[in-house]
Structure formats: structure tokens, C-alpha cells
VOPAGU-2260 file (C-alpha; in pm, 1 decimal, decimal comma):
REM VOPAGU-2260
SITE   aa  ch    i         X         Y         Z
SITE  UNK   A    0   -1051,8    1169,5     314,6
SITE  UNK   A    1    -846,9    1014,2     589,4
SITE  UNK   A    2    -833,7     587,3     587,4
SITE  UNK   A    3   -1003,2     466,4     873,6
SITE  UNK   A    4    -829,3     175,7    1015,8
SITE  UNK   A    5   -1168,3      -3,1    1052,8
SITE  UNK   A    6   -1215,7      14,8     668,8
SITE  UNK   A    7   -1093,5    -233,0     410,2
SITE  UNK   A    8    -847,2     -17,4     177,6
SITE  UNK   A    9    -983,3     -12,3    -181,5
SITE  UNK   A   10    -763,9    -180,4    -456,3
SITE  UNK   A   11    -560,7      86,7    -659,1
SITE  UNK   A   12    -726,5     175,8   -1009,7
SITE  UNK   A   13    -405,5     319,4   -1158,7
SITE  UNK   A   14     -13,2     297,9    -987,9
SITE  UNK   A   15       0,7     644,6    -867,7
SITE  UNK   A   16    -272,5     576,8    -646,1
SITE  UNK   A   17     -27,0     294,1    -456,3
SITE  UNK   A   18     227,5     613,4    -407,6
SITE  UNK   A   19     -26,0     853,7    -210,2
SITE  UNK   A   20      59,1     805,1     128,0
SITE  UNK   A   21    -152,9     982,4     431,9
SITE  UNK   A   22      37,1    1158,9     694,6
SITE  UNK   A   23     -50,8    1086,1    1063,6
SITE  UNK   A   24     224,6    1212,5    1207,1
SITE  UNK   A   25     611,2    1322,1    1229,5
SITE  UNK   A   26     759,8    1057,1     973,6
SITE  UNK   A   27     388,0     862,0    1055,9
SITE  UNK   A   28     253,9     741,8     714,3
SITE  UNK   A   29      -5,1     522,3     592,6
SITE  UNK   A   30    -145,4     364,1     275,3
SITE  UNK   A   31    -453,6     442,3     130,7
SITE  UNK   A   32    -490,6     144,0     -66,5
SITE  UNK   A   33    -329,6    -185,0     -97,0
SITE  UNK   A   34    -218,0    -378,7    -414,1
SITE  UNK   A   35    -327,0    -749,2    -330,5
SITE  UNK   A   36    -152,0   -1044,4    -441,0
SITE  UNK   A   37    -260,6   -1383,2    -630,6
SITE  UNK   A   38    -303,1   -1567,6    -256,6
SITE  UNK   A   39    -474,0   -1272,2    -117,8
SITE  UNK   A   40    -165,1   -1091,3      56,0
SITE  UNK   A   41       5,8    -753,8     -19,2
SITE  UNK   A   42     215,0    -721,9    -343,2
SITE  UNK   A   43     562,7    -685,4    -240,9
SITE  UNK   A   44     619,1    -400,4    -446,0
SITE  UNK   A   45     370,0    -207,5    -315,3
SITE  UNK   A   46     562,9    -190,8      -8,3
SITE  UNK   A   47     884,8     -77,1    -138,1
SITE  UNK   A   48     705,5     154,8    -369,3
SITE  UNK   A   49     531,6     343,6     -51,2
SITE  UNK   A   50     818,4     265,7     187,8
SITE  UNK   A   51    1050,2     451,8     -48,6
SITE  UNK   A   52     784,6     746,2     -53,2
SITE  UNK   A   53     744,4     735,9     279,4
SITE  UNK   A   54    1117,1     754,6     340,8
SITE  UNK   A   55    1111,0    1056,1      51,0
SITE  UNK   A   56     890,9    1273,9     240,4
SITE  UNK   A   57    1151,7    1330,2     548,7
SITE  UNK   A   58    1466,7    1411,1     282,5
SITE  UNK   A   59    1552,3    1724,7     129,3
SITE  UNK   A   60    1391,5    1727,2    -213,6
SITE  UNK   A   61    1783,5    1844,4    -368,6
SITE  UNK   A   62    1866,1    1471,8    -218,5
SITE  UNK   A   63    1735,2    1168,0    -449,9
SITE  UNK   A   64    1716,6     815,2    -357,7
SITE  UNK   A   65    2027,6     608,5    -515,8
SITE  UNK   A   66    1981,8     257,7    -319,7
SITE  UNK   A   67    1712,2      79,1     -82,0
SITE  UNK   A   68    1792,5    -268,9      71,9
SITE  UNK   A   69    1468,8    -433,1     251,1
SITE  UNK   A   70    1347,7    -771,7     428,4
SITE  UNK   A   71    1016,4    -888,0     379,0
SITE  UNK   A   72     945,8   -1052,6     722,3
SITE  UNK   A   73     571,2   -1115,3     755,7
SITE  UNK   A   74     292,8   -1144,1     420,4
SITE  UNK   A   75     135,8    -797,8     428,3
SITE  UNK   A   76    -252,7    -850,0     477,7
SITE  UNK   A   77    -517,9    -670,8     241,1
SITE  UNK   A   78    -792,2    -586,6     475,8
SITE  UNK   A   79    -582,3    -316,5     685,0
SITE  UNK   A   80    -383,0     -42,2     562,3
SITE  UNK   A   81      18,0     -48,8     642,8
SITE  UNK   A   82     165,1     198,3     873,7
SITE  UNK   A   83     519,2     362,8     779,7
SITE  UNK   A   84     750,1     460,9    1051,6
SITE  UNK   A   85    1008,4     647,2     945,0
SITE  UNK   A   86    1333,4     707,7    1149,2
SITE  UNK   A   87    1614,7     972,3    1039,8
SITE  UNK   A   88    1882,9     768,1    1099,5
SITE  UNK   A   89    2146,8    1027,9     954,1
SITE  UNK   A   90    2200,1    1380,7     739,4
SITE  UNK   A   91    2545,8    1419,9     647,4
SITE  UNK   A   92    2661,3    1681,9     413,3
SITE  UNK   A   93    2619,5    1468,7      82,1
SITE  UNK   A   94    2444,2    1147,2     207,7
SITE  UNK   A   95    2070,6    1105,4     397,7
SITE  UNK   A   96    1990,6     769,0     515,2
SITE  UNK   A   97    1673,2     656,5     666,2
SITE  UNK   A   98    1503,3     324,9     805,7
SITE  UNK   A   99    1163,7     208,2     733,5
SITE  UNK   A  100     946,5       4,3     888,8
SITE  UNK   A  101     633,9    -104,3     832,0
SITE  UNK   A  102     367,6    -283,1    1071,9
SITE  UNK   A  103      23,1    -406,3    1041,9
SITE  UNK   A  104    -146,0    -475,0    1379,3
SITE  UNK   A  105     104,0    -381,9    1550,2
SITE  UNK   A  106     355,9    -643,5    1385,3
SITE  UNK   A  107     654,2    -558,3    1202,5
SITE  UNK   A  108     588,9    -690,6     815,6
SITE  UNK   A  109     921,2    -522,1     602,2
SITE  UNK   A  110    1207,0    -281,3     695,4
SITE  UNK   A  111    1405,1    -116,2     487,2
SITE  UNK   A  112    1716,2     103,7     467,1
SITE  UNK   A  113    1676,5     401,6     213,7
SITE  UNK   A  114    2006,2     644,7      79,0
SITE  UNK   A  115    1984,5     970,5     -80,8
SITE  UNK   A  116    2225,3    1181,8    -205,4
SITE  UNK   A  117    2255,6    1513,2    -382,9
SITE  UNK   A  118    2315,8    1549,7    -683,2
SITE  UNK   A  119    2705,0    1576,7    -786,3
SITE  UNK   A  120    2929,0    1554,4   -1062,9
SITE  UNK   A  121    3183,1    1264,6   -1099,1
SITE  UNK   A  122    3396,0     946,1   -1313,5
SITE  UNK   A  123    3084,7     826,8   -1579,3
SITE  UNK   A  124    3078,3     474,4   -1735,8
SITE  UNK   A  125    2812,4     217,2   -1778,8
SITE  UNK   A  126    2754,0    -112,3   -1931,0
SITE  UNK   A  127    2593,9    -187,5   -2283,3
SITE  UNK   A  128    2295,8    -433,4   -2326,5
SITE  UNK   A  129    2434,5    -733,0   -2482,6
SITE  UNK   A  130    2094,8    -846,9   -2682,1
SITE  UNK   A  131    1938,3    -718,5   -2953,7
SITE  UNK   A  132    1608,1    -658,5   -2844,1
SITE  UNK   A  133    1269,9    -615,5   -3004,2
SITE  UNK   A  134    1079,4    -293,9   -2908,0
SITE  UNK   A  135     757,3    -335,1   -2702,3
SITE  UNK   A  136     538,5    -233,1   -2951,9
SITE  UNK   A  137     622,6    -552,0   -3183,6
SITE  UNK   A  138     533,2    -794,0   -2896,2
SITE  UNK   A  139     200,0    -913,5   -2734,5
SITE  UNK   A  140      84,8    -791,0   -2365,1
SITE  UNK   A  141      71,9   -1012,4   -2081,9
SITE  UNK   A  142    -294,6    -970,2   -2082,2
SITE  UNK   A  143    -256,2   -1132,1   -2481,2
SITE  UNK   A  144     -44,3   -1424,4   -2395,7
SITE  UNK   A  145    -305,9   -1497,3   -2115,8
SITE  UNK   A  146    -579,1   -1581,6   -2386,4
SITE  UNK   A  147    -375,6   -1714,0   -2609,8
SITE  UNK   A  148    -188,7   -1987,2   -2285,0
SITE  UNK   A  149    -546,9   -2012,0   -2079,1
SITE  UNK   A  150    -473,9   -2361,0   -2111,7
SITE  UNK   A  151    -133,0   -2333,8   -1976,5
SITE  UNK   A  152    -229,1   -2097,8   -1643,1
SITE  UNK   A  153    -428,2   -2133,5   -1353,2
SITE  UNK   A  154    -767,7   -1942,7   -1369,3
SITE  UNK   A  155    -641,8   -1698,3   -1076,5
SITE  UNK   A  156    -362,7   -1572,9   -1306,9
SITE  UNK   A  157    -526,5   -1477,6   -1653,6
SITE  UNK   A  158    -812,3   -1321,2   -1447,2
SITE  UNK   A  159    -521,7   -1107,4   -1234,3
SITE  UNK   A  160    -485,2    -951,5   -1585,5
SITE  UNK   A  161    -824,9    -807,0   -1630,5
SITE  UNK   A  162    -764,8    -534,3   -1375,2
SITE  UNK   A  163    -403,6    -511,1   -1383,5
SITE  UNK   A  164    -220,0    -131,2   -1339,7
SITE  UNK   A  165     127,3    -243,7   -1531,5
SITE  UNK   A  166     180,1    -339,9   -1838,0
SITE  UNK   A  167     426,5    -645,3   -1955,7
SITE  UNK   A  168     548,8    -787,6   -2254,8
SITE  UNK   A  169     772,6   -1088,1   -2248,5
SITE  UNK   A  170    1049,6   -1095,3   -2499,6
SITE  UNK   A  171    1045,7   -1500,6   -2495,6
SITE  UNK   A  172     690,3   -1549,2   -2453,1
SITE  UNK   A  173     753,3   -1940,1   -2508,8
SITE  UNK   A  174     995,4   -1951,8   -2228,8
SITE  UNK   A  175     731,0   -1812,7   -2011,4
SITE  UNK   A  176     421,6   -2031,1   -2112,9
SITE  UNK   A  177     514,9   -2347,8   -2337,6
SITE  UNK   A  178     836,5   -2525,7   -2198,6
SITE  UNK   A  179    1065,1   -2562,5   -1963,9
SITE  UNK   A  180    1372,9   -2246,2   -2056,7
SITE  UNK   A  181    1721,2   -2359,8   -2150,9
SITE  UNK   A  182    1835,2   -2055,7   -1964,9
SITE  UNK   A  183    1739,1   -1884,7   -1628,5
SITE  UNK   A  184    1795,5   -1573,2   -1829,6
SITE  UNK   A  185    1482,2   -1330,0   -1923,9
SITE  UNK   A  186    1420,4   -1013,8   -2020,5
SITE  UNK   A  187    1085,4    -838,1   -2038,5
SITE  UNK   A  188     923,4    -449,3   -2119,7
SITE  UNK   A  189     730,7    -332,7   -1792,5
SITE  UNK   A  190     539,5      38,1   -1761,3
SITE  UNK   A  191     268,7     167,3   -1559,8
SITE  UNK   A  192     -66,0     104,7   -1703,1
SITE  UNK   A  193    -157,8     500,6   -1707,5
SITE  UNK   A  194      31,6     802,2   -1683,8
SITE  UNK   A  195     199,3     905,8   -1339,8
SITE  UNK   A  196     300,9    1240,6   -1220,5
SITE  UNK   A  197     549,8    1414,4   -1347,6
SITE  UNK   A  198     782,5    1428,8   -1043,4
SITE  UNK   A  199    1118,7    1304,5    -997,8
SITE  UNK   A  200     970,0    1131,3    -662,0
SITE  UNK   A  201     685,5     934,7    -771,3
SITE  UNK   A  202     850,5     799,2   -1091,2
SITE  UNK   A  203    1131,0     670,0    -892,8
SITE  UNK   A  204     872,7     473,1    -641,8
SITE  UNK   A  205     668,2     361,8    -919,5
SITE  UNK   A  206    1019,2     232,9   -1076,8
SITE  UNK   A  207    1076,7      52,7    -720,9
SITE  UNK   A  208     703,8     -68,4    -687,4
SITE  UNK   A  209     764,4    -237,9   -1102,4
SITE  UNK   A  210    1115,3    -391,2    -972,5
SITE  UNK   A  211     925,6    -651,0    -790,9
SITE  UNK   A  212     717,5    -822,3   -1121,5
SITE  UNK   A  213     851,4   -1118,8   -1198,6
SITE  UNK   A  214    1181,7   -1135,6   -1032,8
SITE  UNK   A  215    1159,3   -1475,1    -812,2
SITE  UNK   A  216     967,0   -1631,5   -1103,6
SITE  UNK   A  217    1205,5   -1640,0   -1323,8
SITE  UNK   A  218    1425,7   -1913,9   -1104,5
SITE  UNK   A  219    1184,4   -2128,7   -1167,3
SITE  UNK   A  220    1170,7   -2114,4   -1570,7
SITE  UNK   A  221    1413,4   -2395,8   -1578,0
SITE  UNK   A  222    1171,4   -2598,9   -1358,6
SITE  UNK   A  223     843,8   -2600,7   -1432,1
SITE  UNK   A  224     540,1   -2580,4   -1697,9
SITE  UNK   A  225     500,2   -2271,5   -1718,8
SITE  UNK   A  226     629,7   -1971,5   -1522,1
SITE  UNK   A  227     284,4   -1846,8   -1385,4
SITE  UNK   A  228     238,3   -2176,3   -1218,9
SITE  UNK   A  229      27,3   -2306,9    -951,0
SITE  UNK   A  230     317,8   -2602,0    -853,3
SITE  UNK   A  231     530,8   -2377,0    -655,7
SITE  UNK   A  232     477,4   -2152,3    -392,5
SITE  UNK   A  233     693,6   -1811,3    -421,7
SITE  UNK   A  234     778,4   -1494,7    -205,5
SITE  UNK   A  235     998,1   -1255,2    -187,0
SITE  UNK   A  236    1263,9   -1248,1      83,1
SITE  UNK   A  237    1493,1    -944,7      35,2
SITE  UNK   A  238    1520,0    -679,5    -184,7
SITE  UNK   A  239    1783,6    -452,6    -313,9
SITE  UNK   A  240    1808,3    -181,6    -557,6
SITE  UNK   A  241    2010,1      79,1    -721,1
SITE  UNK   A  242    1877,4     333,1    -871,0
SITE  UNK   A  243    2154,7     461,4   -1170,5
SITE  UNK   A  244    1959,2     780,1   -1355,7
SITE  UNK   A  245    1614,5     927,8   -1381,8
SITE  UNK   A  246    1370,7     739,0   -1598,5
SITE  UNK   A  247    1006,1     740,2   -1662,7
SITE  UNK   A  248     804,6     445,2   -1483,7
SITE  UNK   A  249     468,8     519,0   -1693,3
SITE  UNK   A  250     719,2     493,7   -2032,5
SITE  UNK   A  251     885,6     123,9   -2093,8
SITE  UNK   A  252    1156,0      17,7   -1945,7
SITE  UNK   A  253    1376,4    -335,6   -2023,8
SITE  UNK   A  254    1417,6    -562,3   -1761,7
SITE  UNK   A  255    1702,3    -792,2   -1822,7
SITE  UNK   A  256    1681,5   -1122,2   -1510,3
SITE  UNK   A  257    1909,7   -1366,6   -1487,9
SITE  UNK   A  258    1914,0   -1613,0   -1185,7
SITE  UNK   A  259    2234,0   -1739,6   -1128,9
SITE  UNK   A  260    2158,6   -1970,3    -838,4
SITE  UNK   A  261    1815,3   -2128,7    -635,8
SITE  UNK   A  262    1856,8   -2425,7    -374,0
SITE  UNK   A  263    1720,5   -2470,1     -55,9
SITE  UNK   A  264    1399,3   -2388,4    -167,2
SITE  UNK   A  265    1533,1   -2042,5    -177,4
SITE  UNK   A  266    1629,6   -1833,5    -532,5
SITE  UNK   A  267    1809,4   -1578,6    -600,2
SITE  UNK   A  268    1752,0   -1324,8    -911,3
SITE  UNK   A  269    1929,1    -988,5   -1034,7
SITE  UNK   A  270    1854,0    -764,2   -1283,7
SITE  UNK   A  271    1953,8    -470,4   -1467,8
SITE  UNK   A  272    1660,0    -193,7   -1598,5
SITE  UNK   A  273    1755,2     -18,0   -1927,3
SITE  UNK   A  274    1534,8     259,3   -2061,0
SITE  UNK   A  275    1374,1     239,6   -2430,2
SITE  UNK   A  276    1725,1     409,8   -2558,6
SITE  UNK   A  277    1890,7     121,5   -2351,8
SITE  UNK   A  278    2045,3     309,5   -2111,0
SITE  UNK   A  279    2118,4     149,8   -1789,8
SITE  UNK   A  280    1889,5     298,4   -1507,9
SITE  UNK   A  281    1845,1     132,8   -1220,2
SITE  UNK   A  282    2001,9    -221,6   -1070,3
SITE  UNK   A  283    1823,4    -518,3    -891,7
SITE  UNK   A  284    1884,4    -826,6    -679,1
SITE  UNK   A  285    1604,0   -1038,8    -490,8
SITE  UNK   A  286    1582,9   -1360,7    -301,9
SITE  UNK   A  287    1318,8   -1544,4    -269,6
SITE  UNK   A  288    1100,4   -1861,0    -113,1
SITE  UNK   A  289    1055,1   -2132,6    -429,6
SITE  UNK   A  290     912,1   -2420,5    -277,3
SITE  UNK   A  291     755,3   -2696,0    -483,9
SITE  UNK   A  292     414,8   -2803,2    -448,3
SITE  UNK   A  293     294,6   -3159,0    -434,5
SITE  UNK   A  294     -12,4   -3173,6    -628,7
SITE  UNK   A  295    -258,6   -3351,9    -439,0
């Protein structure tokens, strides 16, 4: 049943659900729910999960997505859905590209630049992981750590957890709750909560909606309490990704974040994803707003 723009968009139940776009029109899309945030506004990720569906839809299915770069301009409200406007900026012979925007009451909130290519064959190399990493299934779930840290988080945070459609497991669960991290380096397991659909498509937007998690928050491990904190105020700013090979977004994936830099009250983060064999599979880089808060 079509979203009425007069009606509140439900809250997704399960990740695919953020990926089901309706079609109003020629390259005309719009979401059907919306993801909300801790402070009430749109989950980043949601829009670059539907943006890069949205973008999908107009390509050639032989062409897959291999890099998005996007701007997060306005905080995405909850109570409206988000329009998609795609334009088909080109088709060349090997390479689709395609701009996104995406508005909310008629003002521009993200755009983003989407490229697909077809499949060819070429050179192969790729980096190792350089830790030796526990699987998921010998850590505790974010949801876990929440009980155990309650004392450490603000109430707003464990009770995001009760309803949550990922799934997250720290690797340093001390560096995210206890103390202050020697390093700005972290790695972390992320999957959809449930299963998604098999395609090619939707697993790659889920994998671009879980790239967002945690990504500005860890360039503030070196400053504060504890990384779900309620002393800093954090968005994202920009967003860029790579995607390397296929992978499953409803099966584990590593995230391995390092921030090499934050000042300004800005902070930057990259990241590679490595599958549960730990090969590499897609590549990340964010900045953000970090901005202390003075407690009153």
C-alpha cells in the first residue's frame, strides 16, 4: 500500500524493510519507513542504504555498484518519508554513474554520486588483516554489553538495543565502555538482525546502510567515558565507500576503524570490511561533527 505523505512512516522491524523503496515516478522513489536515530532524526545509513537502491533501480542489473560518495547536508526528519530523485548522469560502455538526491519538504537533506560497472576480468591483489581476531560467536552482543555497562550509558542508548535490526559485537568491549582507548583503532562484527533477500542488490545496500554504525564514534574513544556517550554531540558529514566483492550483509562481516585524525570539532574515520574468511570486501571513509558537550 502506497505511503501517504500525511502519514508518519512506521519504524522498520527487520533491515530489508529500510531497502523497499516505492516508485512514484521515472527515477521518483520514496521510503516506506524510516530508521530513526538516538536524537530523533534519520539514521544516516538508512539514507545511503535506500539512496544506493534507489540509484540501483535505473542501472542495468549486469552493472553493480563499486563506489558511492555522499554529503549529508540537513538531519533527515522521522515523521515524513524521504523522496529519491534520481538523475542518469551517464551510460558509457563499461561505467553507469548516477546522482542522488534526496529532499524532505521540499529541502535537499543528502546527495550522492553512485558508479556501476559490469562485471570484467582484470590485475587481482588485496590486503591481509593484520590482527588475529576472535570469531563473533566467542564475544558478547551489543545488546549484552548494554546490561552488563547500564551504569556506564545513557538510558536512551541501552534501550536503542531492545528493538535494534543489526547485530554488533565489539572485539575490545573495554575500549568501548570502561576507559578511555590507547588507540583510535577498533574493530567490530556487524550483520543484519534477520535474514535479507538473496539478491546481489539488496545485500549490497544493506552492506552500505551497516557502513554507517559506529564510524564517527570511534574518534572519540580516545576522549571520553565511554564511546556511547551523552558528552558529545556526533553526525555524519560525508560518506564514501568502495565496494571490493560480493558479501552477505545478513552473515558477519569485520569492521576494522581506525581514525587517524579529528580537530575542529570535526573527525575523520576509515575502515576496511572483511568477510568471516577475512577477505577484504568493501572500503570506508567518513567525516564527521564531534563536538563536546558542556554538561550543565
Amino acid at each position: 500500500m502506497p505511503t501517504s505523505s500525511s502519514q508518519v512512516p512506521p519504524p522498520p522491524q527487520h533491515l530489508h524493510e529500510v531497502l523497499e523503496l516505492e516508485q512514484l515516478d521515472t527515477n521518483l522513489f520514496r521510503s516506506r519507513v524510516n530508521q530513526v536515530n538516538s536524537n530523533r532524526s534519520l539514521f544516516g545509513g538508512q539514507i545511503l542504504g535506500q539512496g544506493l537502491q534507489a540509484a540501483a533501480l535505473t542501472v542495468s542489473p549486469e552493472r553493480v555498484p563499486h563506489s558511492l560518495h555522499g554529503y549529508f547536508l540537513l538531519a533527515g526528519m522521522s515523521d515524513i518519508p524521504v523522496i529519491y530523485d534520481v538523475e542518469l548522469t551517464r551510460d558509457g560502455g563499461s561505467f553507469s554513474t548516477r546522482r542522488i538526491v534526496a529532499r524532505q519538504r521540499a529541502k535537499t537533506i543528502f546527495h550522492m554520486e553512485c558508479s556501476f560497472h559490469k562485471i570484467e576480468a582484470g590485475f587481482e591483489h588485496e590486503a591481509t588483516l593484520d590482527a588475529d581476531v576472535p570469531d563473533p560467536d566467542e564475544l558478547l552482543s551489543l545488546t549484552q554489553l548494554a546490561e552488563r555497562f547500564a551504569d556506564r550509558m545513557p538510558k536512551t542508548a541501552a534501550a536503542m538495543q531492545e528493538k535494534a535490526i543489526v547485530e554488533l559485537k565489539p572485539i575490545t568491549p573495554e575500549d568501548f565502555f570502561l576507559r578511555k582507548a590507547e588507540t583510535t583503532r577498533a574493530m567490530y562484527w556487524i550483520k543484519a538482525a534477520s535474514k535479507l533477500p538473496d539478491d546481489a542488490l539488496t545485500q549490497t545496500s544493506a552492506l552500505a546502510y551497516l557502513s554507517d554504525y559506529f564510524l564517527t564514534p570511534i574518534t572519540v574513544l580516545k576522549h571520553t567515558v565511554s564511546l556511547i556517550s551523552d558528552q558529545v554531540m556526533m553526525a555524519s558529514l560525508d560518506h564514501a565507500m568502495w565496494f571490493h566483492r560480493a558479501c552477505r550483509a545478513d552473515e558477519w562481516v569485520l569492521v576494522d576503524a581506525v581514525s587517524p585524525f579529528a580537530g575542529g570539532a570535526r573527525g575523520f574515520t576509515r575502515a576496511q570490511i572483511w568477510n568471516r574468511d577475512r577477505k577484504l570486501v568493501a572500503s570506508v571513509a567518513q567525516e564527521g561533527l564531534v563536538r563536546p558537550l558542556t554538561r550543565k
